[in-house]
N, CA, C and O atoms as a DFTB+ gen file, in Angstrom:
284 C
 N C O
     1  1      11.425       0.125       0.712
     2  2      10.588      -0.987       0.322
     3  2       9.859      -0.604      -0.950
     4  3       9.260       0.472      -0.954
     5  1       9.845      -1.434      -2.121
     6  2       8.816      -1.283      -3.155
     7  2       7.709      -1.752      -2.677
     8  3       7.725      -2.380      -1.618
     9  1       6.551      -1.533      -3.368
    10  2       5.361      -1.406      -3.338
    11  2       4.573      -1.995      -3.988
    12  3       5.014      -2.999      -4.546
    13  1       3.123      -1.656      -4.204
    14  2       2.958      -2.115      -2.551
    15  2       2.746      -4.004      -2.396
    16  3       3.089      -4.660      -3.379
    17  1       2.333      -4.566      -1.479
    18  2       2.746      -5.890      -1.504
    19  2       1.826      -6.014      -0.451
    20  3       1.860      -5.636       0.720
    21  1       0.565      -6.942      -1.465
    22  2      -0.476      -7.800      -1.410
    23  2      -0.625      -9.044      -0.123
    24  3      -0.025     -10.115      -0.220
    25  1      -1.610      -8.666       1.191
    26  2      -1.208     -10.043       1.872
    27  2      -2.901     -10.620       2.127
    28  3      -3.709     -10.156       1.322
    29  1      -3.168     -11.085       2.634
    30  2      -4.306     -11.698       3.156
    31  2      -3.827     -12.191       4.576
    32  3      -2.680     -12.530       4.867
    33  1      -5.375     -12.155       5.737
    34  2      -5.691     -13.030       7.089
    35  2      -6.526     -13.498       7.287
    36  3      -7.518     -12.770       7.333
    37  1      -6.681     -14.590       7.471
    38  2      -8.583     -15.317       7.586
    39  2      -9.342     -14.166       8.770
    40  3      -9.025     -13.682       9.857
    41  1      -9.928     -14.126       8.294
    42  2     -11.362     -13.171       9.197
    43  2     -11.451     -13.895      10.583
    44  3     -11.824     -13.179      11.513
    45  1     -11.216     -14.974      10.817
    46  2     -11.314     -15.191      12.082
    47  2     -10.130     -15.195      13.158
    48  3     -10.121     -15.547      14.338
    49  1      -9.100     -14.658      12.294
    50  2      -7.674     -14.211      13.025
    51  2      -7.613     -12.483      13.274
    52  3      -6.645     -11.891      13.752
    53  1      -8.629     -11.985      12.918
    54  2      -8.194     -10.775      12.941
    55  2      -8.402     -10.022      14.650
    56  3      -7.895      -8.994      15.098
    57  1      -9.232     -10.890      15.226
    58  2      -9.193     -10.182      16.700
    59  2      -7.980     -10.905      17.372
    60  3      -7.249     -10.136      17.996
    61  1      -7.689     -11.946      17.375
    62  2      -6.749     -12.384      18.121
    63  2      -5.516     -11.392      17.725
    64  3      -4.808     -11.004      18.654
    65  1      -5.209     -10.947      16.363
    66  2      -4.579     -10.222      15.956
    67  2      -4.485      -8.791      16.323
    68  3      -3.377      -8.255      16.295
    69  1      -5.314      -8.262      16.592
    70  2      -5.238      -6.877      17.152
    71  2      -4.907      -7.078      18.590
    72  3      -3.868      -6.584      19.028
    73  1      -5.861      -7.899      19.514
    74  2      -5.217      -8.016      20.749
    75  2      -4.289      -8.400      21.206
    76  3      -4.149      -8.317      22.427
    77  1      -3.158      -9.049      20.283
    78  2      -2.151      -9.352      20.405
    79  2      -0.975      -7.963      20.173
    80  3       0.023      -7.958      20.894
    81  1      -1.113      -7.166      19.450
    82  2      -0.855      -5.642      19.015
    83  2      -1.355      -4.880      20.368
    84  3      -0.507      -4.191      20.936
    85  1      -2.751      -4.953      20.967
    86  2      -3.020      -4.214      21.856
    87  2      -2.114      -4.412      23.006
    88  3      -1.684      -3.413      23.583
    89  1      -1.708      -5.849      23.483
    90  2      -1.362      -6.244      24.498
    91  2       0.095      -5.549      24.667
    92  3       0.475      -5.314      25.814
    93  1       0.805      -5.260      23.725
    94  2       1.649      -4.825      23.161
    95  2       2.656      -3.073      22.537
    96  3       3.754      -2.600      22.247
    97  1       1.346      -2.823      22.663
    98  2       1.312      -1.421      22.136
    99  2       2.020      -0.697      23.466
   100  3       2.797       0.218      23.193
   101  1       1.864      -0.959      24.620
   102  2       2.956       0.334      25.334
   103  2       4.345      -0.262      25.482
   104  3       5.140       0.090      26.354
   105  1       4.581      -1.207      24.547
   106  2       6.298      -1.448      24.806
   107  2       6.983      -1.185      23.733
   108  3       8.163      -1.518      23.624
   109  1       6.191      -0.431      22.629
   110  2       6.140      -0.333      21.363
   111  2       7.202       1.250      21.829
   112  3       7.394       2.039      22.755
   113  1       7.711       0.880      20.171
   114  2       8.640       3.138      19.967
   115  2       7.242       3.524      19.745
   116  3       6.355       2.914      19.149
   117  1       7.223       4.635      20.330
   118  2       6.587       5.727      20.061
   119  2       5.858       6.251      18.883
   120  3       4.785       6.801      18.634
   121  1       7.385       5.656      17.998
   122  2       7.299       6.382      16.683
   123  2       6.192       5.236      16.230
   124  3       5.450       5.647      15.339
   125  1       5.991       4.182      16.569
   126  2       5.206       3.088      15.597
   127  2       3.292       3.077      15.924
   128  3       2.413       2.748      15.127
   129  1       3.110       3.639      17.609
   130  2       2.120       3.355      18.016
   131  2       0.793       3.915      17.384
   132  3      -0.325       3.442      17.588
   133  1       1.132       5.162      16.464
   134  2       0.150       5.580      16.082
   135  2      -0.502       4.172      14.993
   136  3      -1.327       3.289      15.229
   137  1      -0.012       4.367      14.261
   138  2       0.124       3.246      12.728
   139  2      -0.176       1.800      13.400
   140  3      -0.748       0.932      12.740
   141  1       0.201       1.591      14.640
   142  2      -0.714       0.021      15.196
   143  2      -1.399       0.388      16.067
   144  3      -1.731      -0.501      16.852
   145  1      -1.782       1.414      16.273
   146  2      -3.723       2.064      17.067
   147  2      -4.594       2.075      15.657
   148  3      -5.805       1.858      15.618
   149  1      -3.794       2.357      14.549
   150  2      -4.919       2.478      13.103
   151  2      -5.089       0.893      12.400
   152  3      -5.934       0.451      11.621
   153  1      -4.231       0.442      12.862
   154  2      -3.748      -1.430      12.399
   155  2      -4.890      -2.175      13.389
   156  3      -5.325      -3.244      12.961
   157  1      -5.394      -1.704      14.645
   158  2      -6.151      -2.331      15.548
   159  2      -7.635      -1.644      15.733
   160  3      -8.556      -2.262      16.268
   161  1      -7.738      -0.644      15.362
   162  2      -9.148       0.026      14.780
   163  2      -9.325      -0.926      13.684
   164  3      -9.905      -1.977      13.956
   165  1      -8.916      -0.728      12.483
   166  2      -9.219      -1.307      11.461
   167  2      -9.427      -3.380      11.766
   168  3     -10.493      -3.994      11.740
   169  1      -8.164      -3.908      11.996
   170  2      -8.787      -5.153      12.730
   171  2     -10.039      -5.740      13.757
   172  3     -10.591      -6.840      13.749
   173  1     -10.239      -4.621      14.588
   174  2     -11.497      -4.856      15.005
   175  2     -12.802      -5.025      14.417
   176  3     -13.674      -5.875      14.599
   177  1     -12.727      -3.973      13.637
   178  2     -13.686      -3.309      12.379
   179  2     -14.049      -4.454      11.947
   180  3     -15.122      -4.958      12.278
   181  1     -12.838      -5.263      10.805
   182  2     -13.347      -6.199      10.106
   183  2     -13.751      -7.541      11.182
   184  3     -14.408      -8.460      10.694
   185  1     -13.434      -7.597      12.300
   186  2     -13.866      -8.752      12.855
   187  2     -15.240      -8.441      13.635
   188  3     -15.917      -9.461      13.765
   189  1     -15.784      -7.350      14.153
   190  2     -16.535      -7.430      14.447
   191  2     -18.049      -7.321      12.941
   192  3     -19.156      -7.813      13.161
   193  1     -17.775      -6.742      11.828
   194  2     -18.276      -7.326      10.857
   195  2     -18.634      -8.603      10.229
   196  3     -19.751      -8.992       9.888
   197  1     -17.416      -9.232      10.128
   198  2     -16.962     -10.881      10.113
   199  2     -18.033     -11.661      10.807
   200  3     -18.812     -12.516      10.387
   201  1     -17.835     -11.071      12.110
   202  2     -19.056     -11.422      13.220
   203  2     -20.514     -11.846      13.012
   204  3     -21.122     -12.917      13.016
   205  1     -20.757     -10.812      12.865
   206  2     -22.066     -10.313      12.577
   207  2     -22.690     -11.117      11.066
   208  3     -23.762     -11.694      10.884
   209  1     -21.787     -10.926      10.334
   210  2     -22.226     -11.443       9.339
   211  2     -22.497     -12.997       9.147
   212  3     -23.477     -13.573       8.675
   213  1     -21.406     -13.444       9.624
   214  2     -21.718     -15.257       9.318
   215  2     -22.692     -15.535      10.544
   216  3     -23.034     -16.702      10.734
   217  1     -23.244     -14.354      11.539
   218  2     -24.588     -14.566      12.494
   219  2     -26.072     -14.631      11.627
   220  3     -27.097     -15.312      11.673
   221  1     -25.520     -13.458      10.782
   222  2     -27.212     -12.927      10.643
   223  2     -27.573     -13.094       8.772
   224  3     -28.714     -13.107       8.310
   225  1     -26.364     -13.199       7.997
   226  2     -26.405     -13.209       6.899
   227  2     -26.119     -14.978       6.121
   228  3     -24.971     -15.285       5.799
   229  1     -26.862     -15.613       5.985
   230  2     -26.677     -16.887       5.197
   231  2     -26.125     -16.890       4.008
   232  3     -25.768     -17.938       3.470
   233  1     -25.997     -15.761       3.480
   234  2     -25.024     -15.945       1.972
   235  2     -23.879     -16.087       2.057
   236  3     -23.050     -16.632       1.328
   237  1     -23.804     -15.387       3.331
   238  2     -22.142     -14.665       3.637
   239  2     -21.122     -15.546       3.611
   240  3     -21.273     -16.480       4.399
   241  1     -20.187     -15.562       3.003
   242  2     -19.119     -16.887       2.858
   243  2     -17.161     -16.120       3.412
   244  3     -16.167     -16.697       3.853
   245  1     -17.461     -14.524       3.043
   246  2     -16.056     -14.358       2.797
   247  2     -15.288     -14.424       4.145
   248  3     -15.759     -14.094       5.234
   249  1     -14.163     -14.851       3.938
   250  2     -13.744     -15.548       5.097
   251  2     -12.243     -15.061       5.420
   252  3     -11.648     -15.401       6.443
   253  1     -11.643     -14.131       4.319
   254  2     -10.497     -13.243       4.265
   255  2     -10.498     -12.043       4.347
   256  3     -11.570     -11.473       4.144
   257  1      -9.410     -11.320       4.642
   258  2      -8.956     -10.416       4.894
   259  2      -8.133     -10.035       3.721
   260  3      -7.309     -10.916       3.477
   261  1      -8.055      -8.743       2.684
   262  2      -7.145      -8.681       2.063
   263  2      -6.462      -7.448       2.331
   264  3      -7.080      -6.579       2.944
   265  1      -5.022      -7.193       1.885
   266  2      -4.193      -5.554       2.727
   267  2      -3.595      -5.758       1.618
   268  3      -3.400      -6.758       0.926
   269  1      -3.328      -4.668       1.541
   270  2      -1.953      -4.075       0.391
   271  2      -1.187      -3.252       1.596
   272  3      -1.797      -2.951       2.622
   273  1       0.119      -2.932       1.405
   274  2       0.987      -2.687       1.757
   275  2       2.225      -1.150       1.133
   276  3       3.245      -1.369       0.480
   277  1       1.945      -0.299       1.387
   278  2       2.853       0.722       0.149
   279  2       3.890       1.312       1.128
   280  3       3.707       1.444       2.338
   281  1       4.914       1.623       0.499
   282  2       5.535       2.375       1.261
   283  2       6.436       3.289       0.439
   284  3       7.147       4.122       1.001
């Protein structure tokens, strides 16, 4: 694969998104589970931020997710 390659997820997809990976993760190869345990740390991360923010912060607008991709 060339590199790396730019995606975006709205911030409010990103938990459904990991738990959908979580739900998932022991039917997974082996070889992949590490790299979607770090794909679902990191998704949580930004959603429970996401969270918090459009709670407690009134400026707060951003509403995406952006990833690059390298391989």
């Amino acid at each position: 694969m060339d590199g790396p390659h730019i995606g975006t997820l709205p911030l409010a997809k990103a938990k459904p998104m990991a738990d959908a990976y979580r739900a998932v993760l022991d039917r997974m190869n082996e070889d992949f589970r590490y790299d979607v345990r770090e794909v679902i740390e990191k998704l949580d991360f930004e959603h429970k931020e996401w969270e918090y923010a459009t709670k407690n912060i009134d400026w707060y607008t951003q509403d995406t997710l952006f990833f690059s991709i390298t391989g």
